[in-house]
C-alpha positions as CSV (number, residue, x, y, z in Angstrom):
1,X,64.4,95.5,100.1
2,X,66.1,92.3,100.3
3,X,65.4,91.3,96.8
4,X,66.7,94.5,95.4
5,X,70.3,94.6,97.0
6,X,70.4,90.7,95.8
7,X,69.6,92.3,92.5
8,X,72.2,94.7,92.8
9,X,74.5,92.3,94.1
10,X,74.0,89.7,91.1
11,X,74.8,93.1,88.6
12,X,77.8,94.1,89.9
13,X,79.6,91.0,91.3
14,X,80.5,89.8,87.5
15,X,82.0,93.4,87.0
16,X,83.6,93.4,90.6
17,X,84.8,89.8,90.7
18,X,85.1,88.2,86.8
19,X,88.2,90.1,85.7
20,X,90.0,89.6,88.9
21,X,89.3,86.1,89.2
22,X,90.1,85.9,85.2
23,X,93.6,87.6,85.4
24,X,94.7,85.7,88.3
25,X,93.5,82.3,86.7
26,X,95.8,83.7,84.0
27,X,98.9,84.8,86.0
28,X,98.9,81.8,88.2
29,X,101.2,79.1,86.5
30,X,101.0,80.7,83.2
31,X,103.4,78.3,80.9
32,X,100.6,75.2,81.1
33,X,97.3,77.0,80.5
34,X,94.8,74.1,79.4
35,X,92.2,75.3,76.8
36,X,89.8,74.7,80.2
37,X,91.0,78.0,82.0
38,X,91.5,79.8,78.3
39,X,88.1,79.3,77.9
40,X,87.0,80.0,81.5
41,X,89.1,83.2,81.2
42,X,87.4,84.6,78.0
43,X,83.7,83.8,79.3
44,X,85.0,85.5,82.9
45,X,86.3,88.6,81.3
46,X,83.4,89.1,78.5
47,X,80.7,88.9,81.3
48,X,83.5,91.5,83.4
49,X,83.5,93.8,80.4
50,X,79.5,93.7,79.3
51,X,78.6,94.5,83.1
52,X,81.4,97.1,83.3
53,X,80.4,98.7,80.1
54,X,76.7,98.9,81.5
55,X,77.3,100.3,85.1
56,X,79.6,103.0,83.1
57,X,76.9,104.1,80.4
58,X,73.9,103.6,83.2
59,X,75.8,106.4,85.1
60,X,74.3,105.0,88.4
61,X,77.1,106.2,91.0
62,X,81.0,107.2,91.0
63,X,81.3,103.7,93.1
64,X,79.5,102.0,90.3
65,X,81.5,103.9,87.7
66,X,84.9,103.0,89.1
67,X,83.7,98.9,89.6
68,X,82.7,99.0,85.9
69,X,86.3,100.7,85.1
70,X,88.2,98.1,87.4
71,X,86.0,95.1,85.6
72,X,86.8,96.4,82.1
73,X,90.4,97.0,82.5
74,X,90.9,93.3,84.2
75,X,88.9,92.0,81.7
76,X,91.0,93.2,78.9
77,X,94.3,92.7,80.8
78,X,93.2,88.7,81.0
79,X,92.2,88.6,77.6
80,X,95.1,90.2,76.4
81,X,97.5,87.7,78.7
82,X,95.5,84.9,77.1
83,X,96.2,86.1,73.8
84,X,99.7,87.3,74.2
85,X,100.3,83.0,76.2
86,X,99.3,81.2,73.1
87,X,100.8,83.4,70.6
88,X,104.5,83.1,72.5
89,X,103.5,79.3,73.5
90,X,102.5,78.8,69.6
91,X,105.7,81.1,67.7
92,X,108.4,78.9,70.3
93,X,107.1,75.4,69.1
């Protein structure tokens, strides 16, 4: 039983913790984001929206439903962020 909820655990904590950890990495001194957090930020959020995309097609659980909807919409609100930093940090220089 132990190896299954450490299965569990491994499938959902991308969903669950990736986007969060990528949009605050992006709202946390946003002006000097190195190409270091841009990139940690993308890989962050695609593994956040690939996990939340399967828990919401698997239709395992509402509670795995709603942690695939919170991982996809972080994921896309960090990538966007990303993408909306370097095109205002690349249109003011």
């Amino acid at each position: 039983m132990e190896s299954l909820a450490l299965a569990v655990a491994i499938i959902v904590a991308p969903a669950m913790f990736g986007g969060p950890i990528a949009l605050l990495v992006t709202l946390w001194n946003p002006t000097k984001m190195s190409r270091f957090r841009k990139i940690f930020v993308y890989i962050l959020a695609s593994l956040s929206l690939l996990v939340g995309c399967f828990l919401i097609f698997e239709n395992v659980s509402s509670g795995a439903r709603n942690v695939g909807i919170l991982g996809i919409a972080t994921g896309l609100f960090s990538i966007w962020r990303v993408r909306k930093l370097a095109s205002s940090n690349s249109s003011s220089h």
